[in-house]
C-alpha positions as CSV (number, residue, x, y, z in Angstrom):
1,X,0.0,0.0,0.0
2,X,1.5,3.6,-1.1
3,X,2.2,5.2,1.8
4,X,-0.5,8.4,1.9
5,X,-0.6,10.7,5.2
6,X,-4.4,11.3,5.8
7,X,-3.8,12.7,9.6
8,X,-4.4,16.6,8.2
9,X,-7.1,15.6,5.5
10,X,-10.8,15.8,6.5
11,X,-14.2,16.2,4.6
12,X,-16.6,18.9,4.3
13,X,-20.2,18.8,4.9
14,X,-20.5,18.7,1.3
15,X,-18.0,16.7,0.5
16,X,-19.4,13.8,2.8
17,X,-22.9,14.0,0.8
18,X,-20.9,14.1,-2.5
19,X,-18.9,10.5,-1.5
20,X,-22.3,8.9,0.1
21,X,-22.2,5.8,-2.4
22,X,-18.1,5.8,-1.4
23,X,-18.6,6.2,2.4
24,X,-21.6,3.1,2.8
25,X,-18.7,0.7,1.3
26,X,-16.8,-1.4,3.7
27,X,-13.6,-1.0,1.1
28,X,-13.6,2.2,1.4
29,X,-15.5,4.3,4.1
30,X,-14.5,7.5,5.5
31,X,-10.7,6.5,5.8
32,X,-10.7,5.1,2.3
33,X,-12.2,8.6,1.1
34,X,-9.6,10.5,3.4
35,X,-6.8,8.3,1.8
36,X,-8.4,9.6,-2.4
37,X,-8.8,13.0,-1.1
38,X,-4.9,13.2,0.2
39,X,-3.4,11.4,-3.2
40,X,-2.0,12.7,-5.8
41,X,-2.1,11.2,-9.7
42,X,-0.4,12.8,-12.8
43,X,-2.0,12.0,-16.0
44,X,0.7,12.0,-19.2
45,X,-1.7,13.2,-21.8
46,X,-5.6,14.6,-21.9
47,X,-6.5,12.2,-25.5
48,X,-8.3,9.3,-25.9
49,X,-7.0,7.6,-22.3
50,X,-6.7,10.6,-20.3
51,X,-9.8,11.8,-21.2
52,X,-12.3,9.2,-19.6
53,X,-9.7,9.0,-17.0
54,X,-9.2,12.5,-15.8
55,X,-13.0,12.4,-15.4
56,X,-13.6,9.5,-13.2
57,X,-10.4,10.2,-10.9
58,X,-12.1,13.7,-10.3
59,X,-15.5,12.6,-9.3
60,X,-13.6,9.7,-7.0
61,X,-12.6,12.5,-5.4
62,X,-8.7,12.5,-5.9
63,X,-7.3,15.4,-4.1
64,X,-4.4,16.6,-6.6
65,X,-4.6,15.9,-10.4
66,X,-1.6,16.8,-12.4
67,X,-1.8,17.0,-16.4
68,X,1.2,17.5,-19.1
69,X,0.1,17.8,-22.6
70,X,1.2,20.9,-25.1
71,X,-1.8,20.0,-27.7
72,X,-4.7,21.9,-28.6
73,X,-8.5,20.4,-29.2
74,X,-9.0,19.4,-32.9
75,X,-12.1,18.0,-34.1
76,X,-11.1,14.8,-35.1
77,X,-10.3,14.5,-31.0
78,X,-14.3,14.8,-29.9
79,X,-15.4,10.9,-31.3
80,X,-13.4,9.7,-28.5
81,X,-11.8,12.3,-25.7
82,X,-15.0,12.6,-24.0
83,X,-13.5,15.6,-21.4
84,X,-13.2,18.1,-24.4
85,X,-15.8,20.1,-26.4
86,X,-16.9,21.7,-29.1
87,X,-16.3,24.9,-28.0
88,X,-12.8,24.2,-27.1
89,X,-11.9,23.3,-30.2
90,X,-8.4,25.0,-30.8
91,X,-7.7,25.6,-27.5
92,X,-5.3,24.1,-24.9
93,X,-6.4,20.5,-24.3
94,X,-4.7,20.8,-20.7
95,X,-7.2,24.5,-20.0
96,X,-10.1,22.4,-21.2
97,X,-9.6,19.4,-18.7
98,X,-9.3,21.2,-15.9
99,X,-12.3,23.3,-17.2
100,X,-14.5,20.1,-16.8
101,X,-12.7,18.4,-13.4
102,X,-14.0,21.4,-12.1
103,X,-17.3,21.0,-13.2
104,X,-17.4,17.7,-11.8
105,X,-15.6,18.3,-8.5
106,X,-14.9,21.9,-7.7
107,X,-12.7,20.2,-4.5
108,X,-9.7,18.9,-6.8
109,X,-6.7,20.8,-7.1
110,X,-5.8,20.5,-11.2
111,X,-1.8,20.8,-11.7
112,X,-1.2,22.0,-15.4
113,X,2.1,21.3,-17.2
114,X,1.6,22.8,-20.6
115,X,5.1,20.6,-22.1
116,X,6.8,18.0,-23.9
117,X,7.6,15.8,-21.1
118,X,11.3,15.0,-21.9
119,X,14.1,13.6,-19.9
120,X,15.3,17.0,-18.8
121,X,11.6,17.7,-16.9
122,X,10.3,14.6,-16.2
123,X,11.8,14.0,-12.9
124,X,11.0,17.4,-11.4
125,X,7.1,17.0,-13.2
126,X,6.7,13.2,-11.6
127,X,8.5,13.9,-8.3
128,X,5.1,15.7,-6.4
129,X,3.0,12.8,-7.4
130,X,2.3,9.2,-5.5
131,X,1.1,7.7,-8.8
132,X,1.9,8.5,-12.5
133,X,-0.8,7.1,-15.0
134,X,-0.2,6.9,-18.8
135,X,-2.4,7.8,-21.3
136,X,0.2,8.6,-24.2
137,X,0.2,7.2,-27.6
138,X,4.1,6.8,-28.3
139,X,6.9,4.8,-27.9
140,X,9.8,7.5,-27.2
141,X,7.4,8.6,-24.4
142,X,6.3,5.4,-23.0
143,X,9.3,4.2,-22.3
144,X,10.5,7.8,-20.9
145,X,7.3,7.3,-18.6
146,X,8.8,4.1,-17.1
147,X,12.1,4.8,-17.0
148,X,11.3,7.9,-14.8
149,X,9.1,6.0,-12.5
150,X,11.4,3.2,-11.9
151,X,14.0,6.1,-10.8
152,X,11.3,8.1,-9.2
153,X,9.7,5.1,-7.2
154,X,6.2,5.6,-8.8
155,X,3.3,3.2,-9.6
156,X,2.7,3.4,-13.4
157,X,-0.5,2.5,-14.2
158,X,-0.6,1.7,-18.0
159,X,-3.0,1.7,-21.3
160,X,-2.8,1.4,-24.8
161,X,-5.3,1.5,-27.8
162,X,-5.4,0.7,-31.4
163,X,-8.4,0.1,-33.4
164,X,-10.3,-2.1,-31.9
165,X,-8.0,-3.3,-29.0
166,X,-6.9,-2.5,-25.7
167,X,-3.8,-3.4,-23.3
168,X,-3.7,-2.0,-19.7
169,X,-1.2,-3.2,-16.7
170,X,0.5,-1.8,-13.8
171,X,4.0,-1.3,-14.0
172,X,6.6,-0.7,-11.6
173,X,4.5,-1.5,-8.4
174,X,5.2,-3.5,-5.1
175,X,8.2,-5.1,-7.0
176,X,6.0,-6.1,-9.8
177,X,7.6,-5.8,-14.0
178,X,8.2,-2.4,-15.5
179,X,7.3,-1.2,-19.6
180,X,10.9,-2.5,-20.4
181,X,10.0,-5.9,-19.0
182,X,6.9,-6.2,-22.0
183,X,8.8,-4.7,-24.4
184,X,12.8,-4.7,-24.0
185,X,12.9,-3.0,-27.2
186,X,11.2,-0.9,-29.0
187,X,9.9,-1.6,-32.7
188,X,11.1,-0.3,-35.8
189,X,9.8,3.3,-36.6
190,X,6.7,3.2,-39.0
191,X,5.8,-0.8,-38.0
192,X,3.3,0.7,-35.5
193,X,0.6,2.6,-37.2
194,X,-0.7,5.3,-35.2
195,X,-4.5,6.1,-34.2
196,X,-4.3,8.9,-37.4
197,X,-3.5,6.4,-39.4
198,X,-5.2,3.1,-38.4
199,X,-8.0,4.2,-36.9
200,X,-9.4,3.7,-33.3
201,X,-12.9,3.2,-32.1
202,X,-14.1,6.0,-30.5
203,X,-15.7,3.7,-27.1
204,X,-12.1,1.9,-26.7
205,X,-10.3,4.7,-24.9
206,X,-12.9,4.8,-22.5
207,X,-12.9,1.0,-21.5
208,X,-9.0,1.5,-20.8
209,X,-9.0,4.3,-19.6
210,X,-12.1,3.7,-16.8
211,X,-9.3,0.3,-16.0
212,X,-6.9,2.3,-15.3
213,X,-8.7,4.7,-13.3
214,X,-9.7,1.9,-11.0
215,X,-6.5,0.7,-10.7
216,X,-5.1,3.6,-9.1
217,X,-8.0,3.7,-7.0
218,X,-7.5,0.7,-6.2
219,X,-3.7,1.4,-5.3
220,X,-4.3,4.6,-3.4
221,X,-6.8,2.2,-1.3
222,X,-4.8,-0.5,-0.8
223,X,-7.6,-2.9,-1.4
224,X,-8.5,-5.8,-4.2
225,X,-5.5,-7.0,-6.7
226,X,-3.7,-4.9,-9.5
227,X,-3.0,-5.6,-12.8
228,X,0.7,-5.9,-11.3
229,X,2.2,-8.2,-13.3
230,X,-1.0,-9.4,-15.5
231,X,-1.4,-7.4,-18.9
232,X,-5.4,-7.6,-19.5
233,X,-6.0,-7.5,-23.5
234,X,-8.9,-6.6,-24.6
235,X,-11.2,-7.0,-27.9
236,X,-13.9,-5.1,-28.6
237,X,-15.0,-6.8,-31.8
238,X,-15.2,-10.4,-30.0
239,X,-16.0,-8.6,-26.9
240,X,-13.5,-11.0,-25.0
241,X,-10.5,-10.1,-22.2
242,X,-7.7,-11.8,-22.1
243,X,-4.3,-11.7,-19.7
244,X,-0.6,-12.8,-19.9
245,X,1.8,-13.3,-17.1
246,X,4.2,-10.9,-16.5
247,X,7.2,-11.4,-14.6
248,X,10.5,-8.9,-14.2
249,X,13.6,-10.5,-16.5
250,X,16.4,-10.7,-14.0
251,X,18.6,-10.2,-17.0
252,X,17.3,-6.8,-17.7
253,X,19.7,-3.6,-17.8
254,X,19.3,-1.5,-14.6
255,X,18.0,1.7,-15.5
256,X,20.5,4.6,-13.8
257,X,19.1,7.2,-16.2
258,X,16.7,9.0,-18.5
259,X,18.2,8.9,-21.8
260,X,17.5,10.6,-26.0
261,X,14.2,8.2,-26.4
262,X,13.8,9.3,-29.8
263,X,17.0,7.9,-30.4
264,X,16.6,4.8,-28.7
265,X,13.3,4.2,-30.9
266,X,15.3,5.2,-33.7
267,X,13.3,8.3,-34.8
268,X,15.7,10.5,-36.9
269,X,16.4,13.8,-35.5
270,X,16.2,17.0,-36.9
271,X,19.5,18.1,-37.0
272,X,19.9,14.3,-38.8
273,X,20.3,13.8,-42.7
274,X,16.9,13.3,-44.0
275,X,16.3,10.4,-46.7
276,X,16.9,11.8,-50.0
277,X,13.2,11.6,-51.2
278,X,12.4,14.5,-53.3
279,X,8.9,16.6,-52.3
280,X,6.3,19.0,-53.8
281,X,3.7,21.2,-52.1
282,X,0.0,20.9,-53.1
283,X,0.6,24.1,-54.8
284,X,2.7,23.0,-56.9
285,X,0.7,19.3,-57.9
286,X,-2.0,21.7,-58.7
287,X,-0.1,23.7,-60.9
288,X,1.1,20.6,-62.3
289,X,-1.9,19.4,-62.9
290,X,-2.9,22.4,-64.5
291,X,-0.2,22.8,-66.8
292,X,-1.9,19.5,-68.5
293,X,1.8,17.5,-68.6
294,X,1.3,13.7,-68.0
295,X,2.0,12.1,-64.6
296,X,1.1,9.1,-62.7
297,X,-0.7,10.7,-59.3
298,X,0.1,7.5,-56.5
299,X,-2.5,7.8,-53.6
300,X,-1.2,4.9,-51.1
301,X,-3.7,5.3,-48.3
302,X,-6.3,2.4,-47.3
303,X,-9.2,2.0,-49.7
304,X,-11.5,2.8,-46.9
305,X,-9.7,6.8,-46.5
306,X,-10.6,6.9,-50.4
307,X,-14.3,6.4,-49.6
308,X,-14.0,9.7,-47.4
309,X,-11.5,12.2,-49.9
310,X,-9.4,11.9,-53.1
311,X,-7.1,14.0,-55.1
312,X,-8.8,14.6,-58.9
313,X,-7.1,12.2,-61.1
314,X,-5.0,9.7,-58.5
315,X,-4.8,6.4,-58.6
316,X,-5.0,3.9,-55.3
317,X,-2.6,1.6,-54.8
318,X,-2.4,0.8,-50.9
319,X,1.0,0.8,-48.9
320,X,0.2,-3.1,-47.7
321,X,0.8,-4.2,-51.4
322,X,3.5,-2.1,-51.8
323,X,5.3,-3.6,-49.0
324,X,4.5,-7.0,-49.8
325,X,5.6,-6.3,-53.2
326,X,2.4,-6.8,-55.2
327,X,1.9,-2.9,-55.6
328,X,5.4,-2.6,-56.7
329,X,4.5,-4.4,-60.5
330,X,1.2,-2.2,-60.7
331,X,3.3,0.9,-60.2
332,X,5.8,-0.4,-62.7
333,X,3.4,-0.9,-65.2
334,X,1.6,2.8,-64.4
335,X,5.0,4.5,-64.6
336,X,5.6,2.1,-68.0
337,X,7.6,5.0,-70.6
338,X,9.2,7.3,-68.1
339,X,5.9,8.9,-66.8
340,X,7.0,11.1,-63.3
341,X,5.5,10.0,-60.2
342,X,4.1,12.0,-57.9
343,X,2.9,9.9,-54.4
344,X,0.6,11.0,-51.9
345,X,-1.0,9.8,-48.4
346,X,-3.1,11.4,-45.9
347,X,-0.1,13.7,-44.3
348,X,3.3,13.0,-46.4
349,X,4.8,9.7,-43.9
350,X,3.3,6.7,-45.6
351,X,3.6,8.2,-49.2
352,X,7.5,8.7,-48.2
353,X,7.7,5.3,-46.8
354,X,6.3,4.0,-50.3
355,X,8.8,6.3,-51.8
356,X,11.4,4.5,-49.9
357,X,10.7,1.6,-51.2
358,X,9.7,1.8,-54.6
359,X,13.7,3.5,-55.0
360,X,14.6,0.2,-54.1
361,X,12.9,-1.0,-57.0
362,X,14.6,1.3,-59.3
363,X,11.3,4.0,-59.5
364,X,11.9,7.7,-58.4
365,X,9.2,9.4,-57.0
366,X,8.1,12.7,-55.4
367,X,6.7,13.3,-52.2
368,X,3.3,15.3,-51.7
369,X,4.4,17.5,-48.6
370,X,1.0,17.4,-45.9
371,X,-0.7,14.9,-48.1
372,X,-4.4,15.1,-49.0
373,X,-4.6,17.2,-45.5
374,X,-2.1,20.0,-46.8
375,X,-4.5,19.9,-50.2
376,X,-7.9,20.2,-48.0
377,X,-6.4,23.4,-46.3
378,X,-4.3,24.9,-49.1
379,X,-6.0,23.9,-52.6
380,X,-10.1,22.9,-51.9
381,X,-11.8,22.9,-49.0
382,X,-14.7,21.3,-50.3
383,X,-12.3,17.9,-50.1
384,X,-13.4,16.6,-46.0
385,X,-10.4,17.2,-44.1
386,X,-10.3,14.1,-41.8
């Protein structure tokens, strides 16, 4: 049990009717409400986890919430981070979460870190906080996540989502396995789709994220058994949980510091050379177009993205095949006499990545800088930006 001083922590007369259902249970009675009331949690994120999250923590009556996000609310957010708005659309995700804890608990203290967490903040960010809950969507800051708990001392109670599934587990708890344990390595940039790109079903979040919220409940209180070294997997399409023993390898490295963990998930840097893969703006395919020379037009996006927008005159032939090397004969044949290629995605990275390998192949092509996106906002807004 986290060790939690409740000796200067009391209830007021509201706050006693507000807990009613909390205070008539055995598990957690008035102590059990002193012990939420005098925790803290910081949340990493305020998306698709955090959201449903955030919200339940606060009417539980947790005494300090911290967030860190630097994003703003976009529309595409609202089909599944359930504590943002309309109306906040464009604003600071981390201002509208707070806006909304307060509505549901005026009581909780909201902690705002408007950042990048990185390894030069994290420590001083985590170091107030008796539990640290992730709700991000990378691999460079998952593992920064751990790593700074496992220094720090901290519970890190854990959630991921993609598509249709779910993970969630408690790391770093009571001796129990950290992140590095489940995944000793991170995978190769770009084999990981991410929720832009794949898709995610707008309920999913919430089931992981309203798991994890009871877990660290359920840690501040001491009572029932974690997810500590059992990762649940869910399925929403088979509507079926599953769970896989976790234990701590022995053999693991012992982590003595935060580290570069873009670099360690091998995402180039900035300052790095850049794969030579020539671009264009969406200005410029449109004058292109325009200027009525021939061109082959590659859209390599899923044929379900097609349904929603297109680019006049493109022609579909999805990443999968060209990886798998199917696609790479159909864009042969399409490019047959020298024609330039032009390739485009949703937002530049998969069209580069076909890019890449098509090269390989002996066929040059151009990237479309922003993808379909960039021509939504630059060349015809009547095209649905999504």
């Amino acid at each position: 049990m986290l060790n939690i001083d409740i000796e200067q922590t009391q209830l007021n007369k509201q706050e006693y009717e507000r807990y009613s259902r909390h205070l008539i249970l055995p598990e957690v009675g008035l102590e059990g409400q002193r012990r939420l009331k005098a925790a803290s949690v910081l949340c990493i994120g305020t998306g698709g986890l955090g959201s449903p999250l955030l919200l339940y923590l606060a009417a539980a009556g947790i005494g300090r919430i911290g967030i860190v996000d630097f994003d703003v609310v976009d529309f595409s957010n609202l089909q599944r981070q359930v504590i943002h708005g309309t109306s906040w659309v464009d604003k600071p995700k981390i201002e509208s979460a707070k806006n909304r804890i307060h509505e549901i608990n005026p009581f909780c203290q909201v902690d705002l870190y408007e950042t990048r967490l990185s390894s030069e903040n994290a420590m001083k960010i985590i170091e107030p906080y008796d539990i640290v809950v992730d709700g991000t969507d990378n691999f460079p800051t998952r593992y920064l996540v751990n790593d700074a708990c496992v220094l720090a001392n901290k519970p890190n109670v854990y959630g991921s989502i993609y598509r249709f599934e779910g993970q969630a587990t408690v790391f770093n708890y009571e001796g129990g396995p950290n992140y590095r344990d489940l995944y000793p390595e991170p995978p190769p940039p770009g084999l990981v789709p991410s929720c832009a790109e794949g898709g995610v079903l707008g309920i999913l979040p919430g089931i992981i994220g309203v798991i994890q919220a009871t877990e660290t409940i359920k840690i501040i209180l001491g009572k029932g058994e974690t997810l500590s070294g059992r990762l649940l997997l869910y399925n929403s399409l088979d509507m079926k949980f599953r769970e896989l023993k976790l234990r701590p390898n022995p053999e693991r490295p012992v982590i003595e510091k935060l580290i570069d963990y873009e670099q360690f998930c091998g995402i180039p840097q900035a300052s790095e050379e850049k794969p030579d893969i020539p671009e264009m703006t969406v200005t410029e395919l449109k004058a292109l177009q325009d200027s009525g020379d021939e061109f082959v037009l590659l859209d390599v996006r899923n044929p379900v993205e097609v349904d929603i927008a297109t680019i006049p005159g493109s022609v579909l032939v999805p990443l999968p095949d060209i990886e798998n090397g199917d696609g790479v004969d159909q864009v042969k044949a399409l490019v047959n006499g020298g024609k330039k290629l032009v390739v485009h995605c949703k937002m530049g990275g998969r069209s580069a990545k076909a890019i890449g390998i098509l090269k390989e192949s002996g066929i040059e092509g151009i990237n479309v800088k922003g993808g379909i996106r960039a021509w939504s906002q630059e060349v015809d807004s009547s095209v649905p930006e999504y």
